[in-house]
N, C-alpha and C positions, 0 to 999 in steps of 0.2 A: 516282358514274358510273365504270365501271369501264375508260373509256379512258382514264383519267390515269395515269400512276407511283405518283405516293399515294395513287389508290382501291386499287390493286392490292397495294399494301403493306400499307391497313390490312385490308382484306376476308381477304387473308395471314393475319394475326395471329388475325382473328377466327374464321378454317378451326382454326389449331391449338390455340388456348382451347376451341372447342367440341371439338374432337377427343381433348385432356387428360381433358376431363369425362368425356365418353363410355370414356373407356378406361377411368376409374376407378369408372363405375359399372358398367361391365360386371364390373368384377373385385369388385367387390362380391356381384356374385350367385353363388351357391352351386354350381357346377356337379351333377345325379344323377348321370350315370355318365357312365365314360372317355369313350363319343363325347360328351356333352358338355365334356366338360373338352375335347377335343383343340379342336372347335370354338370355344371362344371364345377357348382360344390362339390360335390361327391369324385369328380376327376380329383379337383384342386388337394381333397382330402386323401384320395388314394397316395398323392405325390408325396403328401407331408408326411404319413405312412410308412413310404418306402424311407425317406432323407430320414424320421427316426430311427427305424432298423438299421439300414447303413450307419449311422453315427455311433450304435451301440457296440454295433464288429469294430469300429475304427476304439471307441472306448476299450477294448479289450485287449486292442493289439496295442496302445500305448500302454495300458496298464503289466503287459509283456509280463505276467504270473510265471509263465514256464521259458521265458530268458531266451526263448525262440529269437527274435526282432533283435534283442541286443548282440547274439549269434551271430546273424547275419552280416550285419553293421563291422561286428571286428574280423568276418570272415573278409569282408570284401578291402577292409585293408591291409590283408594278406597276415594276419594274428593266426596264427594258427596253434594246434598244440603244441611241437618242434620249435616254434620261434617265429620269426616276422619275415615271411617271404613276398613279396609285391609280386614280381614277375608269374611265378610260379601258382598265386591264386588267380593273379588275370588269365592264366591258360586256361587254368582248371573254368573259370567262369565261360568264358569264350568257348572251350569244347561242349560247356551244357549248353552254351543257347544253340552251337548248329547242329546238335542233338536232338533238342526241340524243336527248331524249324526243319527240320528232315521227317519228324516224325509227325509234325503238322503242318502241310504244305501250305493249306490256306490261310495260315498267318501272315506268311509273306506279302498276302495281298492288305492295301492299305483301305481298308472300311468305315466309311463316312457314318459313325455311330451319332451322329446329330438328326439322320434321317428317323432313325427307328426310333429315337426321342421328341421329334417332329410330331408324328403318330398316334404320340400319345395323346394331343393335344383335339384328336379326333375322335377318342373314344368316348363311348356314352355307358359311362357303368349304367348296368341293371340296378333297380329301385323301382321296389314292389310297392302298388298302392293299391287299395279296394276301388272298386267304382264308387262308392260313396265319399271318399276322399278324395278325387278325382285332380290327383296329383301333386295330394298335399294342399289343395284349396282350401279341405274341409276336416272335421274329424267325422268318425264312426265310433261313437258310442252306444250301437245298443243295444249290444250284446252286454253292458257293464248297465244300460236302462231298464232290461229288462230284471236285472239283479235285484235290482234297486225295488220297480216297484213292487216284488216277492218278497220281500224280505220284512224283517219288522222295522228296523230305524228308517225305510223310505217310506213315500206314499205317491198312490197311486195317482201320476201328474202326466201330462202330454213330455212326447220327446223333445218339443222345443222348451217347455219350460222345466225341463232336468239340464238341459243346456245350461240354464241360464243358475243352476242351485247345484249344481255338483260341485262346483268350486269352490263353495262354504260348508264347509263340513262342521265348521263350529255350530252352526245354528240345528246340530242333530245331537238331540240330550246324552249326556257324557254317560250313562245305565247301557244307554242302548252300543256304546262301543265298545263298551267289556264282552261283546260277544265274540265267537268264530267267526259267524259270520261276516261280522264286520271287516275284520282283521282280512280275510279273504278279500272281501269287498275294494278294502282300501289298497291291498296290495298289488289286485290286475288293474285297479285302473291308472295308480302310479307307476306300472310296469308299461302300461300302454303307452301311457303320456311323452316316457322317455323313451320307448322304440319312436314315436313319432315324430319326437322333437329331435332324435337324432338323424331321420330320415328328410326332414326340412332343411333344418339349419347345422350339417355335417360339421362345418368352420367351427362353432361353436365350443368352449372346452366347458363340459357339461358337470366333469371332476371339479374343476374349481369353484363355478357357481354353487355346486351342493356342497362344498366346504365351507364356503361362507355362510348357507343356510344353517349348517351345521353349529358352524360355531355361534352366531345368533339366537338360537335353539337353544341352547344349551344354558345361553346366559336368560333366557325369558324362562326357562325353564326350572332354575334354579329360584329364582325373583317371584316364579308362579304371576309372571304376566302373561305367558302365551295365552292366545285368542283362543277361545273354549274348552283353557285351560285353565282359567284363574285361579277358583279353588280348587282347592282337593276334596273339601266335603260332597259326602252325598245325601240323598232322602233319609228319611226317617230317620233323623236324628244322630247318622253315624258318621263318625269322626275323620278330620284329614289323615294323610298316611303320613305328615308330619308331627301327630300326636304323642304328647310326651308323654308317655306309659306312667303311671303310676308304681310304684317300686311298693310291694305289698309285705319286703322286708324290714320293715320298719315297724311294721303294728304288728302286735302281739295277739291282740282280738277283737271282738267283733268292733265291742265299745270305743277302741281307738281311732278303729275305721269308720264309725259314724263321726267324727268329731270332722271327718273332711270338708261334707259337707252334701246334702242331696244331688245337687244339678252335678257337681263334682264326680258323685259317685255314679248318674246317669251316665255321663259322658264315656267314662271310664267301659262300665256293662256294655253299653252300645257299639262300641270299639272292639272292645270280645266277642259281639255276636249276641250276647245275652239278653234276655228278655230287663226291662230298664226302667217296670212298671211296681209297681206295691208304694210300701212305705220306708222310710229313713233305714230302719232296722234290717228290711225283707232284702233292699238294694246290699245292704252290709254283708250281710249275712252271705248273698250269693256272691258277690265278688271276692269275699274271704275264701269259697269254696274254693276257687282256682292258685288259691296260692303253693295249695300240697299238691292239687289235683290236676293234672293237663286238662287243656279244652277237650281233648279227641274222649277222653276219658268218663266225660261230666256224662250225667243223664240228660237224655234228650229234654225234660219239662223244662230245664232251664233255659234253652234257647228261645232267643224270638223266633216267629213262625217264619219260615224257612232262609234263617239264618246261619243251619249248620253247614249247608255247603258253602253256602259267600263266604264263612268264615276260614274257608279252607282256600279260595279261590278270591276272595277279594274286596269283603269288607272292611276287615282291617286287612290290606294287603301286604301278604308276604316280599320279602323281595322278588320275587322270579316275578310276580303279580306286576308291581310295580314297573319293573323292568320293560314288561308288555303294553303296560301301557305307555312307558315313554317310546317305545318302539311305534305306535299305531300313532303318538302327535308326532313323532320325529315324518312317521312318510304323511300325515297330511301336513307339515309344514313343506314338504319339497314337491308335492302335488299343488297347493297355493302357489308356489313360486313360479312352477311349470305353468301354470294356469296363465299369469301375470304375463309369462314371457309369450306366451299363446294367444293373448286376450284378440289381437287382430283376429286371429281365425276361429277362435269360438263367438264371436258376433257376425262375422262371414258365416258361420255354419248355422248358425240361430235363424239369419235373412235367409238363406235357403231353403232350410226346411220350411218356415213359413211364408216362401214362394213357393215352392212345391205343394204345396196342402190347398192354395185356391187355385194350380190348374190340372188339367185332368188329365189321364195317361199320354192322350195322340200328342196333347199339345207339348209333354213331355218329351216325347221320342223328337218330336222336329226341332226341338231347341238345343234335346243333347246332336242331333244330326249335324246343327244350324254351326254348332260350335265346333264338330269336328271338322266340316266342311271353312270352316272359317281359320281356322289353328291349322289347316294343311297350305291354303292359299297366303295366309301371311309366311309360313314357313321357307314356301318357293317365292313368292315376294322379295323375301330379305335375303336368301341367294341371291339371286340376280339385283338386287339394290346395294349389293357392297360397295362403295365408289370409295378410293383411297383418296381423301384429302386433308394432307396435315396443315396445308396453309388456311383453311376455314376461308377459299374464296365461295365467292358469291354463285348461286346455280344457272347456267345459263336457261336456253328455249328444251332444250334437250335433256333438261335433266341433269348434265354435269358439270360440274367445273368450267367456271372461263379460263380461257388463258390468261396467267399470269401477265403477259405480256398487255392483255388490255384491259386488266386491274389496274395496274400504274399507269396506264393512257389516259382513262377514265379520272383518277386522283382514287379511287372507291378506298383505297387504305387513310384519306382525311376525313376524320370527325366534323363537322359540324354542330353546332346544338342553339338553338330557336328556345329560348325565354317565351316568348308569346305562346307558342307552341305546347306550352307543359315541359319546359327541357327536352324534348322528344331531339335523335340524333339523326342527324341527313348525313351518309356516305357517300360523297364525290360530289362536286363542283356545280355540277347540272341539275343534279337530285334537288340541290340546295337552292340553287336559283328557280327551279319548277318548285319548290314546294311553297312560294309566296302564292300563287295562285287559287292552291287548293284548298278543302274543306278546314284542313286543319287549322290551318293560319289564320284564313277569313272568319272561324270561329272565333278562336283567339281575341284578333283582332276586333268582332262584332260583340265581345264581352267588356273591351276595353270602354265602349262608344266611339272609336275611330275610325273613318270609312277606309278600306283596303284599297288606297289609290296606291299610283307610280312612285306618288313621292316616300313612301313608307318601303320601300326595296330594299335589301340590303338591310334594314332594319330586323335589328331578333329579341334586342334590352327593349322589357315594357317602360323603363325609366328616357330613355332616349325617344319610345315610340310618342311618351305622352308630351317631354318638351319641344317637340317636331311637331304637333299638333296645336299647342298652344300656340308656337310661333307663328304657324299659317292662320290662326284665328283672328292673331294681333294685326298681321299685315291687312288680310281683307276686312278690318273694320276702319282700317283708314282710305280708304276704298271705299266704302259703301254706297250704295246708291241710296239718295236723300229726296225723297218723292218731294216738299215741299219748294227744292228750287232747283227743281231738275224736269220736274213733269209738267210740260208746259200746255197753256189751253188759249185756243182762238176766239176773238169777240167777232160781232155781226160785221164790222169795217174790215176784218182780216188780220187784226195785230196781233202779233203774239207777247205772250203774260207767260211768268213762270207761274206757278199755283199761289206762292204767297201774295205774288201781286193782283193775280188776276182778283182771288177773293178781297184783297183791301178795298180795291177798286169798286167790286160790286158790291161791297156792304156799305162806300159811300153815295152808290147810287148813280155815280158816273158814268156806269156800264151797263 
């Protein structure tokens, strides 16, 4: 009865065991193509979904804050507030459930809830893609291309090769990233990255990966190793934002302040914004002004030429400055990573576009035709090609499965394996015996220098095959035919001469 605590608990439990299963036989089935794979990710994600929500109510009803659950528990062993009645709570329990079952008839009936979770395994969540992504094949950047070459830290480049330079953002001078723009910039296209990457690879826990970037980050960042991060210095002369200030409460006047030293006292002015040119005395003299006088305060002649706002915004950067900028390397370090984790489909998208750019509209329309015409016929294809076979027998004339029955006839479950062959495996008996005849073997064997007679059958060790040859070598050389006392020749009288004789004879003239 599902108004109790503890029907609600266990009916809990038994949502996310059936929901385990289901997940695991889904990922058991094989996906044909990409839109399948994306589909049962995003089923398979939905599932995980629900089994977190349900685990978070079940965390809640143990953590039993409002003593509900524990209620229950000492209700039903008849605790009550008067004292410890058993009988008297089992009525009380028994009159609510046929109070419940009167007031809902269809409970009664016993409902196979494995079918409506069967079901689920059917569904195709919705997952939106542009036709230029064409299902997640590809990305669509260029709405973030066209950003790029308006803006001042891009330049004006073909879309296939922003493809190929958007993912280095270090090699775009660190002036030009102090801007809004930029900041904008970098911000939709790491917002894109990771809508996309979540709409591909759903399975993926995207939290964890960017904490580890994070923490990574954080330590290159401190170290001032991150990649087009290195220094903190910028142009003309002005200073890291790790610059150790000069403490101007120490000197008393100018003369003290000159004994620092020139370059000393340049670095210092240029860090303030200040102009960082004259002599030993002129550099004194203005950096002493700022010790009574705020920067905001100074007359403009003392600044370098258009110094006074950086100074407010980011030459010598205040923190809030600083802070932006580690905001803008933190998303181009997790845009690089997305990049990395993507890299297959932005070189997939790079070859498209530059097959797309050498053919022309018609031949475009028939190839996108070619492929939907094609992605529809494998579809219905692999319906009707599901064959259940968990024994992995062999396919008959038909397409399917032989009979078990004359798998074991045949032997087809014995290995065989042929050394001559290349180890190559023959399955069953007949296979093994037909395969001395064929190409394979007779290669084999014509690489050895041994001719593929009878007598070599049943042989598959090249070690066996070559002492079985030497042997037949040995026998018929004792055997040979010896034309000298074997090939015999007739004189003018009719006698016969083997050849050594007949020549002794005729070279004494006898003959």
């Amino acid at each position: 009865m599902s108004s109790t605590l503890l029907e609600v608990t266990r009916a809990a439990h038994e949502e996310v065991e059936r929901l385990e299963r289901l997940v695991v036989k889904d990922l058991q089935t094989e996906p044909n193509s990409n839109k399948d794979r994306l589909v049962q990710s995003h089923r398979v994600r939905n599932m995980i979904d629900t089994i977190n929500d349900t685990t978070e109510r079940l965390i809640e009803i143990y953590e039993d804050k409002d003593n509900a659950r524990k209620d229950e528990i000492a209700a039903l062993g008849g605790q009550t507030a008067t004292g410890t009645n058993v009988f008297s709570s089992f009525y009380d329990r028994l009159k609510e459930i046929r109070e419940y079952h009167r007031r809902h008839p269809s409970a009664r009936v016993a409902v196979d809830a494995s079918e409506d979770y069967e079901n689920l395994l059917k569904e195709e969540p919705l997952v939106e893609f542009s036709g230029e992504e064409a299902y997640g094949r590809y990305l669509d950047l260029h709405e973030l291309y066209n950003q790029y070459i308006n803006s001042k830290f891009g330049k004006e480049i073909e879309y296939s090769a922003y493809l190929d330079v958007f993912s280095r953002p270090h090699e775009i001078h660190r002036k030009l990233k102090m801007t809004r723009q930029y900041r904008e910039y970098i911000e939709k296209l790491l917002e894109y990255l990771i809508y996309f990457f979540q709409r591909t690879e759903p399975l993926q826990d995207l939290d964890r990966i960017f904490s580890k970037v994070v923490a990574d980050f954080e330590e290159q960042w401190v170290t001032s190793t991150l990649q087009g991060w290195e220094t903190e210095g910028q142009e003309n002369g002005h200073v890291p934002a790790q610059h150790s200030e000069l403490d101007l409460d120490y000197y008393s006047t100018v003369e003290e302040l000159m004994e620092v030293g020139s370059e000393r006292l340049k670095e210092e002015l240029a860090a303030k914004g200040l102009k960082s040119g004259g002599t030993l005395q002129q550099r004194a003299e203005r950096l002493f002004l700022t010790k009574h006088t705020p920067l905001d305060k100074l007359d403009k002649k003392h600044f370098a030429k258009g110094a006074r706002g950086k100074e407010q915004n980011g030459v010598a950067p205040a923190p809030q400055e600083v802070g932006n900028l580690k905001d803008i390397a933190l998303m181009e370090a997790k845009m690089k990573k997305l990049c990395d984790l993507l890299s297959e489909t932005i070189e997939r998208t790079i070859q498209n576009v530059q097959k797309k750019q050498a053919l022309t509209y018609e031949e475009m329309e028939a190839e996108r035709e070619e492929q939907e015409e094609t992605q529809v016929d494998t579809e219905s294809d692999d319906e009707e090609q599901q064959i259940y076979n968990p024994l992995k027998l062999p396919m008959g004339w038909d397409g399917k499965p032989i009979p078990y029955w004359l798998y074991k006839l045949h032997g087809l479950g014995q290995e065989f394996k042929c050394e001559i062959c290349g180890n190559y495996s023959y399955w069953g008996r007949r296979a093994f015996e037909r395969h001395f005849k064929e190409w394979r073997h007779q290669h084999g064997m014509r690489c050895l220098g041994i001719p593929n007679t009878k007598n070599f059958n049943e042989i598959t060790s090249i070690e066996e095959a070559k002492e079985l040859w030497k042997k037949i070598q040995e026998r018929q050389g004792g055997i040979k035919w010896r034309p000298e006392l074997e090939e015999e020749y007739e004189d003018k009288e009719g006698n016969i001469y083997n050849k050594k004789t007949y020549t002794d004879l005729q070279r004494q003239g006898l003959i």
